[in-house]
Structure formats: C-alpha cells, structure tokens
C-alpha positions as CSV (number, residue, x, y, z in Angstrom):
1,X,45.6,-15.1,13.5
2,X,46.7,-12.9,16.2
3,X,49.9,-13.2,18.9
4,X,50.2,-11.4,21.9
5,X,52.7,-10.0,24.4
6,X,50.7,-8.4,27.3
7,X,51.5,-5.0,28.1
8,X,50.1,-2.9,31.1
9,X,49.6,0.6,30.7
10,X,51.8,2.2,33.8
11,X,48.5,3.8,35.3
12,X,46.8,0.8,35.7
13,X,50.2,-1.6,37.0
14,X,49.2,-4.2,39.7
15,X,45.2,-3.9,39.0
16,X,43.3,-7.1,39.4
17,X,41.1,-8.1,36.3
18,X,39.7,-11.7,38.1
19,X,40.6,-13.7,35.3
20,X,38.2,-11.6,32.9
21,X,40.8,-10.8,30.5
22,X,39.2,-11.6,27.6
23,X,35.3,-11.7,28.7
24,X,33.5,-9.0,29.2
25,X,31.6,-9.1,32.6
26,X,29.0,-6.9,33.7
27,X,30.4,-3.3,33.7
28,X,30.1,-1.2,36.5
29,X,28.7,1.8,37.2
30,X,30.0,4.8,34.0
31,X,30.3,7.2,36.5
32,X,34.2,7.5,35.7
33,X,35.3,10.8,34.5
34,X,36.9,9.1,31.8
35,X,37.8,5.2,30.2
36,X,41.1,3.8,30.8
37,X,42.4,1.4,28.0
38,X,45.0,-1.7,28.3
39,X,47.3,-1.9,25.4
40,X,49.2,-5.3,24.1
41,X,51.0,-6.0,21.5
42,X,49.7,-8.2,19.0
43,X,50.2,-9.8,15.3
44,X,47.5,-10.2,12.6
45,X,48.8,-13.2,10.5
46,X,49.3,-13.6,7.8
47,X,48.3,-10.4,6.0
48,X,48.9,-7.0,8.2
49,X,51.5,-8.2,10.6
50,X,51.7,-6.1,13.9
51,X,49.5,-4.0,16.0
52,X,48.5,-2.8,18.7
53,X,45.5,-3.8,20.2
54,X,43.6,-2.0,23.2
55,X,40.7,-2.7,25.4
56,X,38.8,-1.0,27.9
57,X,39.1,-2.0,31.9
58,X,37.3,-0.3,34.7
59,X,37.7,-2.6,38.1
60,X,37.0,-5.8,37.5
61,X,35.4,-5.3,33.9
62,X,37.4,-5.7,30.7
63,X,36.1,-5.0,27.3
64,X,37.2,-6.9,24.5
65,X,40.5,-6.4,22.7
66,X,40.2,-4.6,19.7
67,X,41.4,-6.4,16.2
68,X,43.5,-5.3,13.7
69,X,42.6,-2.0,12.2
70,X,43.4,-3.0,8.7
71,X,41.5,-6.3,8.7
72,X,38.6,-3.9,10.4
73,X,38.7,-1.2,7.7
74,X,38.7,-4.5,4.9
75,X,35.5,-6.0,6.4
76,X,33.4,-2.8,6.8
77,X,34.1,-2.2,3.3
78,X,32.8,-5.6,2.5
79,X,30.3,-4.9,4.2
80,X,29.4,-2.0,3.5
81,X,29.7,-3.3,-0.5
82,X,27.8,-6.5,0.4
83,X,24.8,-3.7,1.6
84,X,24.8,-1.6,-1.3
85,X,24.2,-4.6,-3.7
86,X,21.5,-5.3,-1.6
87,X,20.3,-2.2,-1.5
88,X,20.4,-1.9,-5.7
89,X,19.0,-5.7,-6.5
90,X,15.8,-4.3,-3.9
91,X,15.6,-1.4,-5.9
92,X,15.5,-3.3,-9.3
93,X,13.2,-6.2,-7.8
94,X,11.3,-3.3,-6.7
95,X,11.2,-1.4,-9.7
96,X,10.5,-4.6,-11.5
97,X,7.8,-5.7,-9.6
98,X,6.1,-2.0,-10.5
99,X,7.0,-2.5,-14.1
100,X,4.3,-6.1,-13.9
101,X,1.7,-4.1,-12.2
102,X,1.6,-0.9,-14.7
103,X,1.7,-3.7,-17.6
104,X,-0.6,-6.4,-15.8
105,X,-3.0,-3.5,-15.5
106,X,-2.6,-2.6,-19.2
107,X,-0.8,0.7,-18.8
108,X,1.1,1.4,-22.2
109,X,4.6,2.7,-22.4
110,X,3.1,6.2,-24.1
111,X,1.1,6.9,-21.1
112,X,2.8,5.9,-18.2
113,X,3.7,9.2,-17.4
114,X,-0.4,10.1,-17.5
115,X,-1.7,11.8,-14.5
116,X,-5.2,13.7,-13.8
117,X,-2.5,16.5,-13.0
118,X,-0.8,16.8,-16.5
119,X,-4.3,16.4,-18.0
120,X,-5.1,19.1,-20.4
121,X,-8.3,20.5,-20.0
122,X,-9.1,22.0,-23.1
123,X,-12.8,22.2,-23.0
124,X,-15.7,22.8,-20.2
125,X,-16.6,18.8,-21.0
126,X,-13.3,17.8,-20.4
127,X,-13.0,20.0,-17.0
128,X,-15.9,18.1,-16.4
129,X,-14.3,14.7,-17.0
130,X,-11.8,15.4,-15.1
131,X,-13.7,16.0,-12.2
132,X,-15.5,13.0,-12.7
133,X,-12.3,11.2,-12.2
134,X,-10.9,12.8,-9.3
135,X,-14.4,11.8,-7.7
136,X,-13.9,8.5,-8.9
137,X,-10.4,8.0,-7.2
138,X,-10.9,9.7,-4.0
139,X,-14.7,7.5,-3.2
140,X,-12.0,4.4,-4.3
141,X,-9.1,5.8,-2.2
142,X,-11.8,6.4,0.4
143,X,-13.3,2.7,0.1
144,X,-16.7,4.6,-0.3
145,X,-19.0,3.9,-3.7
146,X,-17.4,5.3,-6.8
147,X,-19.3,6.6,-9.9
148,X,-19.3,4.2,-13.5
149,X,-18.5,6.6,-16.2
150,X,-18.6,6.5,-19.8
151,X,-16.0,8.8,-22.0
152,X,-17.7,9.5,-25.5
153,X,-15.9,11.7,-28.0
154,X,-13.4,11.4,-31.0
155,X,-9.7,10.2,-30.9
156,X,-7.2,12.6,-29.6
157,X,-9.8,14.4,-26.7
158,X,-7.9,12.5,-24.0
159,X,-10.0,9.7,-23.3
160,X,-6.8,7.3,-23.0
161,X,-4.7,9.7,-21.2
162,X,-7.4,10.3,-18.3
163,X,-7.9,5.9,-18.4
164,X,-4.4,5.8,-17.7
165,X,-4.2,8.5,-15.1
166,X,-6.9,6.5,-12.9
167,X,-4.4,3.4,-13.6
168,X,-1.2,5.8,-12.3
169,X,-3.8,7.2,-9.5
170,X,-4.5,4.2,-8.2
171,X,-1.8,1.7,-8.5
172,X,-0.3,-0.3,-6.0
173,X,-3.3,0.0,-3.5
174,X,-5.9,-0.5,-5.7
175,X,-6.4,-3.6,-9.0
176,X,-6.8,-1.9,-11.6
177,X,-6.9,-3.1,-15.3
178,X,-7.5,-1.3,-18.4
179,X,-8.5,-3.3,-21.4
180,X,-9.9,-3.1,-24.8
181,X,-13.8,-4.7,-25.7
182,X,-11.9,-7.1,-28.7
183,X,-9.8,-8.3,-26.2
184,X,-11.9,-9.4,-23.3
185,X,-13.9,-11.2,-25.7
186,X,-11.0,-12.8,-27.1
187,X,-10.0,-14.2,-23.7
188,X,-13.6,-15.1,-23.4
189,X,-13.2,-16.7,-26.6
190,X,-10.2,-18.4,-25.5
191,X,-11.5,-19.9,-22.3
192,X,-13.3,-21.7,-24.6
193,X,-11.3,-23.0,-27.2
194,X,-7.6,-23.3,-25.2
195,X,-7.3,-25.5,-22.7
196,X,-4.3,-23.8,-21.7
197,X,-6.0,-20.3,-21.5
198,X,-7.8,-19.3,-18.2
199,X,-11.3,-21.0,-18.0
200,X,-14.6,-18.9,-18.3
201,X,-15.1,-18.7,-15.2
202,X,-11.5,-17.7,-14.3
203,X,-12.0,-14.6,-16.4
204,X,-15.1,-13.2,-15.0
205,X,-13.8,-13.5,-11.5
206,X,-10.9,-11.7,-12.5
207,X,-12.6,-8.8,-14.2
208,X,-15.8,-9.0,-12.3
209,X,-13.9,-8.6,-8.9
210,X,-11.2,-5.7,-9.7
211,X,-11.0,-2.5,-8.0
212,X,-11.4,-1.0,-11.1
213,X,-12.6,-2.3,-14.4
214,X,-11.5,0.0,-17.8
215,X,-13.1,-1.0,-20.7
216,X,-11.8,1.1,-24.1
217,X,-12.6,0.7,-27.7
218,X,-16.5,0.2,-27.0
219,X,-18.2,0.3,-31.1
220,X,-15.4,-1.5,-32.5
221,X,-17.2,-4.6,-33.2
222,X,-19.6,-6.0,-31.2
223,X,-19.5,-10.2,-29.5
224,X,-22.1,-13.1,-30.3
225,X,-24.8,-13.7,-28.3
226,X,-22.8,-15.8,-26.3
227,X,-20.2,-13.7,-25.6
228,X,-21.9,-10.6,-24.3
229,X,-24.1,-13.2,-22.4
230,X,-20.4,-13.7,-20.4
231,X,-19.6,-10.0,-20.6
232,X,-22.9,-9.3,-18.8
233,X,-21.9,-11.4,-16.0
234,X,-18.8,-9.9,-15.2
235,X,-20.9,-6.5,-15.3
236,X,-23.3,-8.0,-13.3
237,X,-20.5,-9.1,-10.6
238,X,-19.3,-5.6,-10.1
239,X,-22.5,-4.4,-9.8
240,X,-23.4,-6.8,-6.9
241,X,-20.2,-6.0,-5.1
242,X,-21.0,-2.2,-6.5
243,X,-17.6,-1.2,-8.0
244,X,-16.8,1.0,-10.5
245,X,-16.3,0.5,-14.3
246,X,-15.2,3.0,-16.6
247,X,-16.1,2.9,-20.7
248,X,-14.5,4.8,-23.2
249,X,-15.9,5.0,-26.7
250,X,-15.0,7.0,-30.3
251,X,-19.2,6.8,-30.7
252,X,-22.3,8.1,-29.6
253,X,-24.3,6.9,-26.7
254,X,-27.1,4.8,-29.0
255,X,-23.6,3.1,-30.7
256,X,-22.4,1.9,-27.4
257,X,-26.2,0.6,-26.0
258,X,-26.5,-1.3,-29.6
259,X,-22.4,-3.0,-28.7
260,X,-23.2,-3.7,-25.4
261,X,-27.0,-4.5,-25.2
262,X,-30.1,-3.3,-22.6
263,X,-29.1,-5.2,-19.8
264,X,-25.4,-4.6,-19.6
265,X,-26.3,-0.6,-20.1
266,X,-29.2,-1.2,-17.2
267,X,-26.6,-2.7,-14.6
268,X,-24.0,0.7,-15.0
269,X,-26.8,3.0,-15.1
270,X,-28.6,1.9,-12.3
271,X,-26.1,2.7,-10.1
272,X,-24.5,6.4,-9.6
273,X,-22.8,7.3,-13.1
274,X,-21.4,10.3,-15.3
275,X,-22.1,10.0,-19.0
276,X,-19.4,12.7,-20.4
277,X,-19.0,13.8,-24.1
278,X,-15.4,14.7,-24.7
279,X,-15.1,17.7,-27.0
280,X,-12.5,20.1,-27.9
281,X,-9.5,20.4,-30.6
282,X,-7.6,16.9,-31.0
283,X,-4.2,16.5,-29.0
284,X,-3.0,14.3,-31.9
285,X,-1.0,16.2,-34.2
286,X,-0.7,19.4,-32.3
287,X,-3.9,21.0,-32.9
C-alpha cells in the first residue's frame, strides 16, 4: 500500500494535466528534446516504507507513477526465478521425452552415443556398409525410397553399432525401432496368449508401418509356421507402403533364408537392397 503527498517539480509548476493524473492518455507527438518527470512522495506499506515515486508528463499526457523500487527489484527476481524453473522442468520434460523415444525405439544405453560418424571402418566391406547406410538415411531424410539391407558377419564387426547409428540418425523425425527376431515373435506370441498384451493385429500395424524396421539376431532360432506366417505380413506391409527394413545376422546368407523362409526373403529382395558381409578384426576385446 502506497500514500502520497504530491509534489511538482518547479519546471513544470502551474501545468494542466486534465484530470489524467493517474491514466495514461494518448501521448503526443516524442518530438521533445528530452522527458520531463513529476516526482511525489510516496509510502510502500508495510514492508519498504518511503519513496519517491516519478512519472512522466508531456502536455496533457501522464505516464504512470512508478512503484517502489524495492518491491520492483523483489518481483523481477521472482520472476525471473519463477522463469528459470520453467526453463529447467522444459529441459527435463524435454530430455525425458528423448530418453522414451531412444528406448521406445530399442536404443541400448552402450550405444547411444553410436553414430555413422564414430563408426570405424576397419575393412573395404564395412566402408561399404557404411555407405549403405548413409544412402539409407539421406533417401529417408529425403522421403525418397530407401534400400533394405542385410548385415552378415561375426560378433564384434559393428553390425549393432551401425543399427544404432541409423536409430541416432534418424530420431525424432523419423519411427524408428530396433528389435531382436526372439522378441517380435514373442509379442506375436503374446498377442495371442495375453489379453492384456497388444492384439495381433496391433503388432503388425505397429512394425509394418514404421519409418524404419531393424530386425537383429536373425539365426537365433527360428518361429512356427504360425508365427512367420505373421512375420510375413508385417514384411509384406512395408513392402506395400515400400519402406525400408534392415536385418542383421551372426550367419550366412542360406542361414538367414532357412529362419525367415522364401517369401519373406522374396518381399526384401524384390525391392532395391544391399546384401553386405561384415569382415575385419573384432572390436570386442580390443583386437
């Protein structure tokens, strides 16, 4: 709470403000060589006590009065506090929301750093996989048609790390999920048997419709008839809407037709695709 005792300044004695003490009007022309201020004596109650308070007057125009300096400087600090929280829980609800994607899409903590740039290219096939994958994101980046590619070779010749440097490449723009053979047919397997799991149909509209399908593990065990009879649909949904897929595999070609079958091999060769063999020195255990 504020009280007042008017004061005048002495250069502006006897000017006629019109009643517009407090309101500000419509200002005129700021043609003035400089502003002239009115002053008063005022009291902020019941924290800072007195002040003095000034306004601006040109003519007929007054500005407001200002307030008390120390309640001022209090509530731009709060303010300024009240913005920087904001500021930080954006940054965390952003940071979270990044943190779902990278894990909705099956990134793993040991590669989130993975990136076609860090990628160590060891090997002429590996410079060639690489390139492979660089085509792959800029036709996807691009929304032009991107290559399928299958990544043979043993553990440790960066298969994994180039999967998860699509899924860093990519992310937020694109959906992008990376996921092991066992366990898309155990959510197949589960859309059966759980009524509280995603129904069959549920999961072959979400892997038959992403951006980017990454399928690992291929030779690890192979499904029942049933099974790849559902996998072959969501292959045959992303080959209809022509979008790519990407296989990696510890095995040989032949092992990775017997897994997945004729027509499931059929529907990713038929459209453009890079079959790569991975060789070079293992990265696992510094070799």
């Amino acid at each position: 709470m504020e009280n007042s005792e008017n004061r005048i300044d002495s250069r502006h004695a006897g000017q006629h403000l019109d009643g517009h003490a407090d309101q500000p009007g419509n200002k005129p022309d700021h043609s003035a060589p400089e502003p002239h201020y009115e002053t008063q004596k005022r009291t902020c109650l019941p924290n800072h006590g007195p002040f003095e308070a000034r306004r601006e007057i040109d003519g007929n125009w007054a500005g407001p009065w200002s307030s008390c300096p120390q309640c001022t400087a209090w509530y731009e600090a709060e303010q300024a506090e009240i913005a920087a929280r904001e500021q930080a829980r954006l940054a965390a609800e952003q940071a979270r929301r990044r943190q779902q994607q990278r894990d909705d899409a099956g990134l793993p903590a040991r590669f989130e750093n993975a990136s076609l740039d860090n990628f160590e290219a060891r090997s002429d096939e590996q410079q060639a996989a690489l390139a492979a994958c660089r085509e792959l994101v800029a036709a996807l980046q691009g929304q032009a048609p991107a290559p399928n590619l299958l990544l043979l070779g043993h553990p440790g010749t960066g298969k994994t790390h180039l999967a998860c440097a699509l899924i860093n490449a990519l992310l937020p723009a694109q959906r992008v999920r990376r996921r092991q053979l066992p366990q898309i047919i155990r959510e197949l397997r589960a859309s059966w048997q759980d009524r509280q799991a995603p129904g069959e149909a549920e999961v072959i509209r979400l892997y038959g419709r992403l951006d980017l399908l990454i399928v690992e593990e291929i030779g690890l065990g192979s499904g029942t008839e049933a099974e790849l009879n559902a996998l072959f649909e969501i292959m045959d949904e992303r080959y209809e809407a022509r979008l790519p897929t990407v296989l990696t595999s510890n095995f040989g070609l032949a092992r990775v037709r017997e897994v997945l079958g004729e027509r499931i091999t059929d529907r990713l060769r038929e459209d453009r695709h890079h079959v790569l063999a991975l060789s070079g020195s293992s990265w696992r255990g510094g070799a």
